[in-house]
C-alpha positions, -999 to 999 in steps of 0.1 A, spaced: 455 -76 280 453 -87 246 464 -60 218 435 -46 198 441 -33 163 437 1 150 411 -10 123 389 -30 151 389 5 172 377 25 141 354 -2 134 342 -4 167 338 35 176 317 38 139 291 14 153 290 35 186 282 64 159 271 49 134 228 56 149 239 97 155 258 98 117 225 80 105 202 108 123 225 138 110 227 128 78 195 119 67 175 147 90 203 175 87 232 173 60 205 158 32 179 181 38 206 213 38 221 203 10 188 204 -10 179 229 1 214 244 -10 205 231 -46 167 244 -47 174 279 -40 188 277 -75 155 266 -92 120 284 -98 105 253 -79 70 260 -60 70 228 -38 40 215 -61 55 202 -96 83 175 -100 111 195 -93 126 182 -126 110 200 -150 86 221 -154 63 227 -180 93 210 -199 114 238 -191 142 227 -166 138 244 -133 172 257 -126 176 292 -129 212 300 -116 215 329 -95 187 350 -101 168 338 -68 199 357 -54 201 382 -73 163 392 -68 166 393 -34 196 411 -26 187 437 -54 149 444 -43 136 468 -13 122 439 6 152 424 16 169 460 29 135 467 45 128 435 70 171 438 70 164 469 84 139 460 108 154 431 124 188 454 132 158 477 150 149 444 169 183 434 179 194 470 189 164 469 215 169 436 221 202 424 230 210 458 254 178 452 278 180 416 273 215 417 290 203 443 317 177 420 324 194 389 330 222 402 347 199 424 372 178 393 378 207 367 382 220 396 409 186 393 426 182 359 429 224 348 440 212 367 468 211 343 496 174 353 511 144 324 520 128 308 497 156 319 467 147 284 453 111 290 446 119 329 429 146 308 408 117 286 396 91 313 388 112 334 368 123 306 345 83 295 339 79 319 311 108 300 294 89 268 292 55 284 281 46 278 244 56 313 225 19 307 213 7 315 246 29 340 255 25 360 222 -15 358 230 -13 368 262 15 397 253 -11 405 222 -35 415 251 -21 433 270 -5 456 247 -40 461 234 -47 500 226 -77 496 242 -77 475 268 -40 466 274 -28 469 309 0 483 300 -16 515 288 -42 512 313 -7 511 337 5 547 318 -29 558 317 -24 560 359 9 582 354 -12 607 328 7 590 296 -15 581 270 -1 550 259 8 541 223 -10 522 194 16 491 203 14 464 175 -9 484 154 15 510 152 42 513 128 69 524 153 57 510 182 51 471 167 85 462 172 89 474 208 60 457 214 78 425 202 107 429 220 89 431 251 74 399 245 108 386 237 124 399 270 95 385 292 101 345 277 136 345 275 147 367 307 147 339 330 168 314 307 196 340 302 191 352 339 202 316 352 231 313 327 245 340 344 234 332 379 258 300 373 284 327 367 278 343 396 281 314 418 312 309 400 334 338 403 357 335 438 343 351 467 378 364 478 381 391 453 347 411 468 360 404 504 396 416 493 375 450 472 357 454 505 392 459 521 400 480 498 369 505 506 350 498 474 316 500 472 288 479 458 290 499 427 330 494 424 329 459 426 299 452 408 317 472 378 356 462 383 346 427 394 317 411 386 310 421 353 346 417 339 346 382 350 312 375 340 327 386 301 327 352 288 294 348 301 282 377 288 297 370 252 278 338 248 247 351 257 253 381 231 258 352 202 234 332 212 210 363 216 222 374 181 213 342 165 180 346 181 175 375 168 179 366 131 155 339 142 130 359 149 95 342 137 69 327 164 60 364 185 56 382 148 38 359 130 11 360 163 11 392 177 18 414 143 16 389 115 48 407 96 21 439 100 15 469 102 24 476 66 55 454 70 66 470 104 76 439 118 85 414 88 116 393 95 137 373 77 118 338 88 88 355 83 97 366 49 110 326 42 77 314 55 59 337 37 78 326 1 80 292 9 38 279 22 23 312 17 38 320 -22 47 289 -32 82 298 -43 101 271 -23 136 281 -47 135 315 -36 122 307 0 158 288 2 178 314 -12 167 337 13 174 312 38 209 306 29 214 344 24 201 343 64 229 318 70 257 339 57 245 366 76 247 350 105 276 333 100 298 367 93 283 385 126 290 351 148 327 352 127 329 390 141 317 382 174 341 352 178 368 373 167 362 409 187 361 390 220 393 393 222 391 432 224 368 424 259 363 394 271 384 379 308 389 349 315 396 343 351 433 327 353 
């Protein structure tokens, strides 16, 4: 077999790459990086982004600054933490309870497996209408649903403390079944020896499901949490239909707010500083995460 140089496998390997590096870089690491550089200018996405009015555009770090030293930024702060503290813990129960359900081996397990994932492939346009509805004051099933237990239902999205529920809900209904069969392949993953061995051993389905199943569904479990996190800090497509950032900025979200700045205010510098100030953000909780999993998550040896 004839020797091939070093420099002819580099060469080689970069034309392999060379369509991918193309993509990244001019649809990812170009845009990013100006993006990086406009969140330090008063730009508003309309002028030459050179100068304005003869006045250079850069203004340092007062994009920053404003942000991090107004109420707006603590406020939808606030209100996506109220998200993800709804979120993530029923989320989790969810998923697991449904993945529980459907590893059951009954008839027709295939077709349940298929009907809970539908919501995930349903436009969040959809959904959010159809969630909109239904969470109606008026005439919402789900009120009409409490009205049959003798609980008057809430206000929903037109109240202040109940919008957000009412968003969550939404959430849990689209993205249940994707979690759900992340951790069904968990479940069909862990050994069946150690229930038969636990059933030896006199434990009960409670037991096991506690000192078995959900130790070694842990890494499972932590990569839905992150990914669930980032979601979270994501939030934009429910809120922007069901609540519109309302009522009296209940429900506004970090996207919303960079959405808002960026097509609605024409502030595209300080649109971008809010999105890299979303970035860190995420980046230091994902950096916790990564680093506390330690503390709880098993991996099966």
């Amino acid at each position: 077999m004839p020797h091939v140089s070093k420099r002819y496998g580099w060469f080689a390997a970069i034309g392999f790459l060379l369509p991918c590096l193309t993509g990244l870089m001019l649809f990812n690491i170009i845009p990013v990086a100006g993006a990086f550089v406009l969140s330090f200018t008063d730009w508003d996405g309309l002028k030459p982004i050179a100068l304005q009015d003869g006045v250079p555009a850069f203004v340092g770090l007062d994009n920053y600054a404003s942000i991090l030293g107004g109420d707006e930024f603590w406020r939808v702060l606030r209100n996506t933490a109220v998200y993800i503290v709804l979120y993530i813990p029923l989320i989790l129960i969810a998923s697991i309870a449904a993945a529980m359900l459907l590893h059951r081996p009954y008839r027709g397990v295939s077709v349940y497996r298929v009907l809970f994932y539908i919501p995930v492939l349903t436009s969040w346009v959809a959904g959010a209408l159809i969630f909109k509805s239904i969470l109606s004051p008026e005439y919402g099933g789900v009120n009409d649903l409490l009205n049959q237990f003798g609980i008057k239902g809430p206000g929903w999205l037109y109240d202040p403390n109940w919008a957000m529920p009412g968003i969550v809900l939404a959430s849990i209904w689209k993205d249940m079944g994707f979690f759900a069969l992340i951790f069904l392949g968990g479940l069909q993953g862990i050994d069946s020896s150690y229930y038969e061995a636990a059933k030896i051993d006199g434990a009960g389905p409670w037991r096991r499901f506690r000192h078995i199943t959900l130790p070694l569904l842990s890494p499972i479990t932590f990569f839905v949490t992150v990914i669930c996190l980032i979601f979270s800090f994501q939030l934009f497509p429910q809120v922007m239909i069901m609540t519109d950032g309302g009522p009296h900025g209940a429900t506004q979200v970090m996207v919303e707010r960079i959405y808002r700045y960026a097509f609605s205010y024409f502030k595209m510098g300080y649109a971008s500083a809010f999105s890299f100030i979303l970035f860190a953000i995420i980046f230091l909780f994902t950096w916790l995460q990564l680093k506390l999993q330690k503390k709880w998550v098993h991996y099966d040896a």
